[in-house]
N, C-alpha and C positions, 0 to 999 in steps of 0.2 A: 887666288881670286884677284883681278884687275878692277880700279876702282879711281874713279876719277880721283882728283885730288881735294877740289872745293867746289861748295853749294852753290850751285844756278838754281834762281829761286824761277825764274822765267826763261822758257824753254820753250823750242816746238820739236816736234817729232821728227822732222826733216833733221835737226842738229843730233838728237841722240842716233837717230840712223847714220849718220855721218861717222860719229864715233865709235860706234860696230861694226862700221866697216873700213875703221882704220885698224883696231884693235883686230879685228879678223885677217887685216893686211900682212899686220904686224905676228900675226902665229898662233895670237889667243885663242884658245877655244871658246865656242858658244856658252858651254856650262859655266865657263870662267868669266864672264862679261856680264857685269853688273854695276847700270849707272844710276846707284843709290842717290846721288847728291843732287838729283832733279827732282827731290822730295814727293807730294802726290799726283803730278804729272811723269814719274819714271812711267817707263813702257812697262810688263808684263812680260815675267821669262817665257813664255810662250812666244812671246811675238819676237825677244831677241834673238831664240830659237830659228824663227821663220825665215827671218832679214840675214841671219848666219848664211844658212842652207840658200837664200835666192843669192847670196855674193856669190857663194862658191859656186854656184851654173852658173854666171857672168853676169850676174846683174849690175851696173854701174851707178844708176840712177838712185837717188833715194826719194826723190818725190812721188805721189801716187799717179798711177795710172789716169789716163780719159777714161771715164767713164760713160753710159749710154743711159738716155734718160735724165729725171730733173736735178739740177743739184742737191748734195744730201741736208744741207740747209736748208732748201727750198722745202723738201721733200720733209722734212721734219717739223715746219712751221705749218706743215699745211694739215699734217696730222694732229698736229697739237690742237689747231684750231677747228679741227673735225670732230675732236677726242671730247672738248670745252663743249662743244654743243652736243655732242651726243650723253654724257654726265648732267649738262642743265637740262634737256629732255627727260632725261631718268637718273633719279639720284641710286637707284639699287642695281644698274646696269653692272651686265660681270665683266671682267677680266678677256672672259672667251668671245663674250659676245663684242666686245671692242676690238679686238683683232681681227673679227668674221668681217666688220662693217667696214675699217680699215684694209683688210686684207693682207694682215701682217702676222707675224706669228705671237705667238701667247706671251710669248719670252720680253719681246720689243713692246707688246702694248702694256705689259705690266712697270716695262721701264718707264715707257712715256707717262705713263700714271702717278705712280708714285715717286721714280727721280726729277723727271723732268717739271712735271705740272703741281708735284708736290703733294698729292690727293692723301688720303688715307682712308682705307676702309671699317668706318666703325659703327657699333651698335648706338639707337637710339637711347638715349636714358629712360628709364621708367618712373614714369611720377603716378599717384594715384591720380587725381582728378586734376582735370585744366581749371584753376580757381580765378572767379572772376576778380575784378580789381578791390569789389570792397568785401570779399572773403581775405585780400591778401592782405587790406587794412586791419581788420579784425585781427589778425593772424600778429602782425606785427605790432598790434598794441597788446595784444596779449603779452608776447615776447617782452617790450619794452617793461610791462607792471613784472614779469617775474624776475627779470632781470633786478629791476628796483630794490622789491625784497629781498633779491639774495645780496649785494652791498649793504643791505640792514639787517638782516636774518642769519647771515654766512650757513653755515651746514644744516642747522634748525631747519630752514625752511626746505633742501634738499631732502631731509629725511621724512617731509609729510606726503612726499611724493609716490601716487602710486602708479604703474606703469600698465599697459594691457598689450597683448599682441596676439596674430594668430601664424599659423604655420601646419603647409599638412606634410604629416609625416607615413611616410611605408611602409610597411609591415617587414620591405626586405630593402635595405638602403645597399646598394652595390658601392663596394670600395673605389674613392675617386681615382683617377691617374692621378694624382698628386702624394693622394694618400699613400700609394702602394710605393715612391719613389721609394729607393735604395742607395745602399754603396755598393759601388761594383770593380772589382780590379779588372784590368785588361785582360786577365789571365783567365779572367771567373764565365762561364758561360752566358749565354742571354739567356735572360728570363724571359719568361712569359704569363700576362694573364688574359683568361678569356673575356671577354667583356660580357658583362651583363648589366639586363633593364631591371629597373625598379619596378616592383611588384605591384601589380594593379590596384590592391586592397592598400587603402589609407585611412587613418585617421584626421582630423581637423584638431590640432592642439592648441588651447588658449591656455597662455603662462600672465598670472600678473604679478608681480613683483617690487620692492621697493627697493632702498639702496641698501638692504642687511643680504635679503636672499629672495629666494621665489617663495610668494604664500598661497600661492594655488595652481595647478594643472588641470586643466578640464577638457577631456577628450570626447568628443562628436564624431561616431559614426561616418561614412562616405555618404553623401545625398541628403545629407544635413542641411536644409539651409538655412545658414545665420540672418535672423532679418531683427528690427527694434527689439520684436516682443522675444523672441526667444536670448535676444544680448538680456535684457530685462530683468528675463527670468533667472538666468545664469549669474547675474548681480545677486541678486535679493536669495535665491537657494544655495547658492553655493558658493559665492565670493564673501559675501558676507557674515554666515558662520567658520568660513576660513578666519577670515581676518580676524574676527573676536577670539579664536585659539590661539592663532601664530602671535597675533599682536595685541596680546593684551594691553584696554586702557589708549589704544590707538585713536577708537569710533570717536572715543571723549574729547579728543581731541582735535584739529580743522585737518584734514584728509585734501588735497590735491592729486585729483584721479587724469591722468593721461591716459587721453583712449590710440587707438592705434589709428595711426593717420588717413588710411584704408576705409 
């Protein structure tokens, strides 16, 4: 293996071409010419491959050809700033369709996207409700007073906490791709698993809870729907002779109920 001897931190292409085709002058083979010491501007053994093979048909030059058409600077500013207004037109625009509008292939508009313009494609967050400014005062003086007690209270006042949540659950939960990962030798065959959907039949599961364990499960039917009066009723019939079993001696005492943000 031929290898320069010391790090050129700044470099153009034209000089590493120059040095594969002195090294190719000199006898080296292509597979043997590697100029590590241009750190992440070295060329791509592919391409020293390429520049090997054009010296040896006679190629003398190492700079690039004329090209026909705009320069590739030109050509690249102009799509950037085509790519900029067609993303603030549409923030969900795809991949396919900016290379259709460009006229580019798939490959280069995803570069432009994400190397060059920096974009990344991600999900919105999910928040329950857009809260106005003096829900979000509310919200934060609440915060601030239980903050308060717990510096006067320390774990006392965590433990009067009670929690609520919902979640529907399937009657057939298919194993995730995550779930199903494994260990695999090189030697081991692929696996495979079929994919499947979750079963159309569900239940509505409300778990409430404090910081020992869960002290009730209350499962609802599909086409249930939860509204005040039936939350209400699910308090008073069935959260609350929960709790007088699970927690004795609890009601006697000051109860902080978190409901689900939802």
């Amino acid at each position: 293996m031929v290898k320069m001897a010391a790090k050129l931190i700044n470099c153009t292409k034209e000089e590493q071409r120059s040095v594969i085709c002195f090294l190719w002058a000199e006898g080296v083979p292509g597979a043997q010419i590697e100029c590590v010491q241009y750190g992440d501007k070295v060329l791509s053994r592919r391409i020293v491959y390429e520049w090997t093979e054009m010296f040896e048909n006679g190629r003398t030059s190492v700079t690039d050809a004329e090209r026909s058409g705009l320069p590739a600077i030109a050509a690249t500013t102009r799509n950037e700033e085509r790519t900029l207004e067609l993303i603030g037109e549409n923030r969900r625009i795809t991949v396919e369709e900016v290379a259709g509008r460009l006229n580019e292939s798939v490959g280069s508009a995803y570069s432009l996207i994400h190397d060059s313009l920096k974009f990344s494609n991600v999900v919105s967050r999910w928040v329950p409700k857009d809260l106005t400014e003096e829900r979000k005062r509310k919200r934060l003086d609440v915060c601030s007073q239980h903050l308060a007690r717990y510096r006067e209270e320390g774990d006392n006042f965590l433990q009067q906490i009670v929690t609520g949540g919902e979640a529907w659950i399937h009657h057939n939960e298919p194993e995730s791709k995550r779930q199903s990962m494994q260990w695999k030798h090189p030697s081991s065959p692929v696996t495979k698993e079929f994919k499947t959907q979750s079963s159309a039949g569900k239940l509505m599961l409300t778990v409430f809870w404090d910081s020992h364990c869960p002290i009730l499960e209350s499962y609802k039917e599909c086409g249930t729907t939860v509204t005040s009066t039936t939350y209400f009723e699910m308090l008073r019939r069935e959260f609350k002779p929960a709790i007088l079993y699970e927690r004795r001696g609890k009601l006697s005492k000051e109860i902080l109920f978190l409901h689900d943000n939802a």
